[in-house]
C-alpha positions as CSV (number, residue, x, y, z in Angstrom):
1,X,92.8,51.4,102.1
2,X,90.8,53.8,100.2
3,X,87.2,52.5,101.8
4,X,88.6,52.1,105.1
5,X,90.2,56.2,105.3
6,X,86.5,57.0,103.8
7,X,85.3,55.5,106.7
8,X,87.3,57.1,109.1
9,X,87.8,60.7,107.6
10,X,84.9,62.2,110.0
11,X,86.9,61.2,112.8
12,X,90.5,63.1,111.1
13,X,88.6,66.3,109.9
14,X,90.5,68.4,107.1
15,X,91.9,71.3,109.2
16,X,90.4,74.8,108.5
17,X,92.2,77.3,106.4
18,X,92.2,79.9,109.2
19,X,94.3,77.8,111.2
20,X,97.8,76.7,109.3
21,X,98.2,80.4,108.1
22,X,101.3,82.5,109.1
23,X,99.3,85.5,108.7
24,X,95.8,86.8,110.1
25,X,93.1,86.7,107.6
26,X,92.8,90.0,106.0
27,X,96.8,91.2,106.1
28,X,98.5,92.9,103.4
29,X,100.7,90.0,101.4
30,X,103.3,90.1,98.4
31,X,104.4,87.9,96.1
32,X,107.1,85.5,97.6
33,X,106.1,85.9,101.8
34,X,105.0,82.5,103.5
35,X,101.2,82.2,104.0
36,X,101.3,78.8,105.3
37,X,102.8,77.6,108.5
38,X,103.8,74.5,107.9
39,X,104.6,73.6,111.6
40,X,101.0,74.0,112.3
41,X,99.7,71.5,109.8
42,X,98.6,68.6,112.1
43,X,99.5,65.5,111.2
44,X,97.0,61.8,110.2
45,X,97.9,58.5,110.0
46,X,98.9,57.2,106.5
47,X,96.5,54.3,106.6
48,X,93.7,56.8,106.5
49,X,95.3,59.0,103.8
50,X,97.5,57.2,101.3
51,X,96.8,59.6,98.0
52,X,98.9,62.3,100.1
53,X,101.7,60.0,99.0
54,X,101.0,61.1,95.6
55,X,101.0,64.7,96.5
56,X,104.0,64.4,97.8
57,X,105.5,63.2,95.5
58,X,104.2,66.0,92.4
59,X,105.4,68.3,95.0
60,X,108.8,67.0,94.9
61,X,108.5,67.1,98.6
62,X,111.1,64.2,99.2
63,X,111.9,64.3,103.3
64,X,108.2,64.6,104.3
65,X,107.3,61.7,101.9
66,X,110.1,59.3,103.4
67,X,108.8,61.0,106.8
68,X,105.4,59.9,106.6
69,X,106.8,56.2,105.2
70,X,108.9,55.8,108.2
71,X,106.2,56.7,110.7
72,X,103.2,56.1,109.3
73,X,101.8,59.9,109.8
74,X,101.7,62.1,107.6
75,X,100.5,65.8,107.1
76,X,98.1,67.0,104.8
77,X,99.5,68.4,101.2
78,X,99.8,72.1,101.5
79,X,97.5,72.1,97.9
80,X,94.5,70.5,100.0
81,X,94.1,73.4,101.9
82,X,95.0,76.4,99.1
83,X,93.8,78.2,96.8
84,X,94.9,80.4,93.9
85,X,98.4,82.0,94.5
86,X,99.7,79.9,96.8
87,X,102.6,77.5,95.6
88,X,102.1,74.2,97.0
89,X,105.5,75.0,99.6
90,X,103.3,77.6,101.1
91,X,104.6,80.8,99.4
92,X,102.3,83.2,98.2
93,X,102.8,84.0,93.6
94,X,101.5,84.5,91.0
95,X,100.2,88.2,91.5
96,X,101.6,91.7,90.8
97,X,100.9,94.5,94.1
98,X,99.8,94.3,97.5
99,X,97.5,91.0,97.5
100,X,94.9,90.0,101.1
101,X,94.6,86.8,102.3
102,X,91.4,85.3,102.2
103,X,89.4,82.5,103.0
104,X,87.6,81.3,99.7
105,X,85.6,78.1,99.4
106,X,87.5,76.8,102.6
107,X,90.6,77.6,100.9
108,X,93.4,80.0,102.0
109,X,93.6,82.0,99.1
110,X,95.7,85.7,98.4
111,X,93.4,87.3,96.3
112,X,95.7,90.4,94.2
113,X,94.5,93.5,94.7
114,X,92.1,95.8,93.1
115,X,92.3,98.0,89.9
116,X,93.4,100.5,93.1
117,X,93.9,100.4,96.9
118,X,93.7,103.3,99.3
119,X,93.6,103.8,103.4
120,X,93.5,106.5,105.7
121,X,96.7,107.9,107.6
122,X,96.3,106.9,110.9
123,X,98.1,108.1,114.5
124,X,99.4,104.5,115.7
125,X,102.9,105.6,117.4
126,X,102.7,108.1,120.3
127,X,105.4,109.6,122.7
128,X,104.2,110.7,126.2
129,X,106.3,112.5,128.3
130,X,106.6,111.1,131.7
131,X,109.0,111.9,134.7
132,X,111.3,109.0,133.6
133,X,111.1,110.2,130.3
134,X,109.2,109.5,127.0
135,X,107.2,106.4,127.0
136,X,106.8,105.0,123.5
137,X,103.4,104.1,122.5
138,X,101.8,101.9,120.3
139,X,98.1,101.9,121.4
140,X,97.7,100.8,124.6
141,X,101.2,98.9,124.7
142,X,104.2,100.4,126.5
143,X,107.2,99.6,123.6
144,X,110.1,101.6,126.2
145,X,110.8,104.6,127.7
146,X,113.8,106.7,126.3
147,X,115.2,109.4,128.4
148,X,115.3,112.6,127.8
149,X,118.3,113.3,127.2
150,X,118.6,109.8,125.5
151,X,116.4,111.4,122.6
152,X,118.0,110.4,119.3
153,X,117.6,109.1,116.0
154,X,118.9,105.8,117.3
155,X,115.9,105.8,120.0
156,X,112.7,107.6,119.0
157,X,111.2,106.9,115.5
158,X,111.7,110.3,113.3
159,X,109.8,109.8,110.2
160,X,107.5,111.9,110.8
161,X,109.1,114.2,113.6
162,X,112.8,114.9,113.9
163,X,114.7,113.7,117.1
164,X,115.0,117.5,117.3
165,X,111.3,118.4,117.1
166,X,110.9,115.5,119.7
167,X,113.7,117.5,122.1
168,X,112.0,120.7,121.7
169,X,108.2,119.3,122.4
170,X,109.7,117.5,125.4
171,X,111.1,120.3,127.3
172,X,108.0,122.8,126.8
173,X,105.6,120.0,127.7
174,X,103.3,119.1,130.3
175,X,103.3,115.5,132.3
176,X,101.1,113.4,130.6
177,X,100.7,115.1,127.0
178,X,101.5,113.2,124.0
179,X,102.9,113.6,120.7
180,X,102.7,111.3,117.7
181,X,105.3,110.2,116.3
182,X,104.4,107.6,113.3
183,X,101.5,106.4,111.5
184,X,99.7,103.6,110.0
185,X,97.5,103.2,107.3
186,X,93.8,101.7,108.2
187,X,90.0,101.8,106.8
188,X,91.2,100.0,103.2
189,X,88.6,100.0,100.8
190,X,89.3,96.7,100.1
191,X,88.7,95.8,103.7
192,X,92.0,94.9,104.4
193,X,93.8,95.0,108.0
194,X,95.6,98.0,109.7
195,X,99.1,98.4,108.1
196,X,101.4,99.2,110.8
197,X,104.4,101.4,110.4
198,X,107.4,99.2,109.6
199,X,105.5,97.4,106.9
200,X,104.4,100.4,104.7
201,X,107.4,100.5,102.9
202,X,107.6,96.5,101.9
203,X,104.4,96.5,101.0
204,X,103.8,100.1,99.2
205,X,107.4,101.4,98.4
206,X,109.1,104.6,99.8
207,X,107.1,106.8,97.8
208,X,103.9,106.2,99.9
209,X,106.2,106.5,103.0
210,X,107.3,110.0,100.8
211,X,103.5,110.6,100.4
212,X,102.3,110.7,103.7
213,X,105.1,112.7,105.2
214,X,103.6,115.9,104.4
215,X,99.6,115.2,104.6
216,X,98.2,115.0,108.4
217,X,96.4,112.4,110.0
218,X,93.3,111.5,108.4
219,X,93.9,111.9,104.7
220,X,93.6,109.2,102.3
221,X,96.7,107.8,100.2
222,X,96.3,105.9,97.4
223,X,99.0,103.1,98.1
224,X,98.4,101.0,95.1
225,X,97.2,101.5,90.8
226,X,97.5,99.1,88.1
227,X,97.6,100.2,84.2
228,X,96.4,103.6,84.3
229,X,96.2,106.2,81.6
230,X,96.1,109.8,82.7
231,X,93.4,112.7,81.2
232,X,92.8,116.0,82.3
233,X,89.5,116.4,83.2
234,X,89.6,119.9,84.7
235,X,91.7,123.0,84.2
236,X,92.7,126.8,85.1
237,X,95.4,129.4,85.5
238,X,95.3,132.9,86.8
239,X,97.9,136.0,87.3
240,X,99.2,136.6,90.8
241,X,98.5,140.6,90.3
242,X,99.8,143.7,92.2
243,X,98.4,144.6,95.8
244,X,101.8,146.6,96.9
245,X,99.5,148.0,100.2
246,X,99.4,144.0,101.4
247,X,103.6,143.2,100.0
248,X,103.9,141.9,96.9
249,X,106.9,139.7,98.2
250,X,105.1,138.2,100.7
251,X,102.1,137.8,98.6
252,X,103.7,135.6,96.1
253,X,105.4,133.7,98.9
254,X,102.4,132.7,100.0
255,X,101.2,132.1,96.5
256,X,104.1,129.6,96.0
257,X,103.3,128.3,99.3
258,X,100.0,127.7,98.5
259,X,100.9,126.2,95.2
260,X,103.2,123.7,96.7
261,X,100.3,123.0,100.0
262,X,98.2,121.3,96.6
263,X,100.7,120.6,93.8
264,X,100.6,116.3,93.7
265,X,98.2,115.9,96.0
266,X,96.3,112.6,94.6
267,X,92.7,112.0,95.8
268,X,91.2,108.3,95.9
269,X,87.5,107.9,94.5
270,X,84.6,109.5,96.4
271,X,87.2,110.7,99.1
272,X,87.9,113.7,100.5
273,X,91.3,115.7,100.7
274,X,93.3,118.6,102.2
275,X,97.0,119.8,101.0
276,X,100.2,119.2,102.8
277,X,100.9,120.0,106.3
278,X,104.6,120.7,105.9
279,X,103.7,124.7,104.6
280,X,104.4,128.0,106.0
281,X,102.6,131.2,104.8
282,X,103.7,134.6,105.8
283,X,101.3,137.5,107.4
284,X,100.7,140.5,105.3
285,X,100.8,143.9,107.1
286,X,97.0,143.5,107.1
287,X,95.7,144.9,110.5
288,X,92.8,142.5,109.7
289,X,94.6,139.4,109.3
290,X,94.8,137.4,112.3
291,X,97.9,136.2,113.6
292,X,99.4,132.7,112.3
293,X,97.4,132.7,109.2
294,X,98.1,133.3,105.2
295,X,96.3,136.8,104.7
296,X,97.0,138.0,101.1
297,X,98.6,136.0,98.2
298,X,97.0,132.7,98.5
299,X,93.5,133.9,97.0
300,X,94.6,133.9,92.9
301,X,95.5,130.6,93.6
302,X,92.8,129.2,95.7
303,X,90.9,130.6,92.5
304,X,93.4,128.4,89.9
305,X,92.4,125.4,92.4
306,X,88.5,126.0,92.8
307,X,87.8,126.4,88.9
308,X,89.8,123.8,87.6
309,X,88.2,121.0,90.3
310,X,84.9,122.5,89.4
311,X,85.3,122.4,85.5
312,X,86.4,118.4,86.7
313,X,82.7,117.9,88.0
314,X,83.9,118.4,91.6
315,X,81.4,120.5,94.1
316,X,82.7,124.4,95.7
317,X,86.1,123.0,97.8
318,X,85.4,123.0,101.3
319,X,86.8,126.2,102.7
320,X,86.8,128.1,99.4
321,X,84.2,130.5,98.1
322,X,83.1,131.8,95.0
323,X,84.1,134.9,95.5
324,X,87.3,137.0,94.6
325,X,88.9,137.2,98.0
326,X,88.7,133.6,97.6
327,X,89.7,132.0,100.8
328,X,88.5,133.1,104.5
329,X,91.0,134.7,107.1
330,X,89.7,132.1,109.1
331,X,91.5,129.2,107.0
332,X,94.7,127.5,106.7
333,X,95.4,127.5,103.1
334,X,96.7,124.1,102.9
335,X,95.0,121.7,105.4
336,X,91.2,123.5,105.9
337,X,91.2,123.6,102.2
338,X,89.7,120.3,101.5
339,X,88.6,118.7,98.0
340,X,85.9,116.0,97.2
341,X,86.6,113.7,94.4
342,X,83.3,112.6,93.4
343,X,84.2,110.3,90.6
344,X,84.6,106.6,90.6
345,X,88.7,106.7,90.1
346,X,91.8,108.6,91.6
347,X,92.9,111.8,90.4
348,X,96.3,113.8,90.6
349,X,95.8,117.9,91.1
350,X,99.0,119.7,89.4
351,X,99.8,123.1,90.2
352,X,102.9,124.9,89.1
353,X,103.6,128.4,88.7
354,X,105.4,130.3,85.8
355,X,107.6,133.7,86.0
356,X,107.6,136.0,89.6
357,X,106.1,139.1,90.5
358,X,102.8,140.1,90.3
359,X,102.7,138.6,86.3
360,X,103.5,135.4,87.7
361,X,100.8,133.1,86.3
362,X,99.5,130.3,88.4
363,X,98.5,126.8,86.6
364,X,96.2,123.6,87.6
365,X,94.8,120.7,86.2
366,X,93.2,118.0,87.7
367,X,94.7,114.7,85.9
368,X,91.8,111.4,85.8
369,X,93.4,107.8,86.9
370,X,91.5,105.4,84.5
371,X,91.9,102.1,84.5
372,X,92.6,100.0,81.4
């Protein structure tokens, strides 16, 4: 039997890797998700084949192997067509985090991930407001229109945005403007594909999901570490001070605020950063200070930030300067603020501050990720 399948085995090809997976190539996996269709491994006679028996058989696959005895077909052994981490029932293990699926050597293979694995918050959910109501988005598809006053938890996702938010926007906007209303996570470093919305969470955890909550599009979030041990690499602390002409209270409201825009913030390798969106800064009676902008308080701690990043190695943070009146009237605080980490592993900034008033001292340190 052996010569004769020889013979034949250019006219029963082995089937591709690319096309019994359950995936696409390139998608996020963990440890116990199916790789392998089964349903889409095509079957060969038995005549041509008869070592599959034995596969079979090590497999402990019992109903396929009295399957192929009864008709004379069978399919090809899940092993001939894997690599590592893949059981022989199709099931991806043997890895710890977020693995990819790959092709490697003609085999489908999950290869685990890196010492680390970020993206890049992405808009991928929008709502437009039409005269039937809003139209859910997901790119160019049209997932249903809700509405308006159907506009609920229950309907609209709320992540990101409350149902309430999503009220509010509706009735002051325009036909035809949008809003967005979820995000994925795309541009890996590891080249994996777009993670979509409902799959952060099982892949990442809630903390990622915590994460990017409070950082606007386009920041990167480092979704996955192995064994790392933490060093402080940079560090400062200042005094908040007494300016009673610009409000003292206000001042160290903003100072908090400011504090709170940076404190966790966690910037991948050779990556770029701003604070948190989710921060409001109140106007000093400054007739300089423009309208909707921080005017006094955040500059001792813009200070803290810049010289503890630049003691880390780190270049002047965008929209900070060297001087005393540290940040620009110009400048949201929090999100035109933006730090580069120019070192080849992720690093935590820490801010805190201790006491109140104007002696209340303002901390930061900028905590290394490296790997063991």
């Amino acid at each position: 039997m052996y010569p004769f399948g020889n013979a034949t085995a250019d006219y029963y090809p082995q089937q591709g890797p690319d096309e019994i997976t359950s995936l696409n190539i390139g998608d996020t996996v963990v440890s116990g998700m199916y790789v392998v269709d089964d349903s889409k491994i095509r079957k060969v006679p038995l005549l041509y084949n008869p070592e599959y028996l034995m596969d079979y058989i090590n497999d402990r696959r019992a109903g396929d192997l009295i399957g192929a005895l009864l008709t004379g077909t069978i399919k090809t052994p899940i092993r001939r067509i894997t690599g590592s981490a893949i059981l022989p029932s199709g099931i991806a293990n043997g890895f710890e985090g977020p693995g990819v699926l790959i092709i490697d050597e003609n085999k489908l293979t999950v290869s685990p991930p890196g010492a680390f694995v970020y993206g890049y918050i992405t808009p991928y959910v929008f709502g437009v407001k039409t005269k039937e109501g809003l139209e859910i988005k997901e790119g160019k598809n049209t997932i249903k229109i809700v509405p308006h006053d159907q506009i609920s938890n229950d309907t609209v996702p709320h992540t990101h945005v409350s149902a309430r938010s999503i009220k509010r926007w509706f009735k002051n906007a325009e036909i035809g403007r949008r809003i967005t209303l979820d995000y994925a996570i795309t541009n890996f470093n590891d080249g994996r594909n777009r993670v979509t919305p409902e799959n952060i969470q099982k892949f990442f955890g809630s903390n990622i999901v915590n994460y990017m909550k409070h950082y606007p599009a386009g920041s990167p979030v480092l979704v996955y570490a192995g064994n790392v041990t933490e060093k402080v690499i940079g560090s400062n602390r200042d005094s908040l001070g007494s300016y009673p002409e610009f409000n003292d209270t206000i001042r160290e409201h903003n100072a908090r605020e400011f504090v709170e825009a940076w404190n966790g913030t966690i910037i991948p390798p050779h990556t770029t950063s701003p604070g948190k969106d989710t921060i409001g800064f109140g106007r000093s009676p400054d007739p300089d200070a423009p309208e909707g902008w921080a005017s006094h308080g955040v500059c001792p701690p813009a200070r803290v930030l810049r010289d503890a990043v630049s003691r880390a190695g780190f270049r002047l943070p965008a929209g900070i300067n060297w001087g005393k009146y540290a940040v620009s009237f110009e400048y949201n605080p929090a999100t035109d603020i933006k730090v580069t980490n120019n070192r080849n592993y992720p690093v935590k900034i820490l801010m805190w501050t201790a006491g109140s008033g104007p002696d209340m001292n303002i901390h930061a340190k900028v905590i290394a990720l490296m790997f063991q």
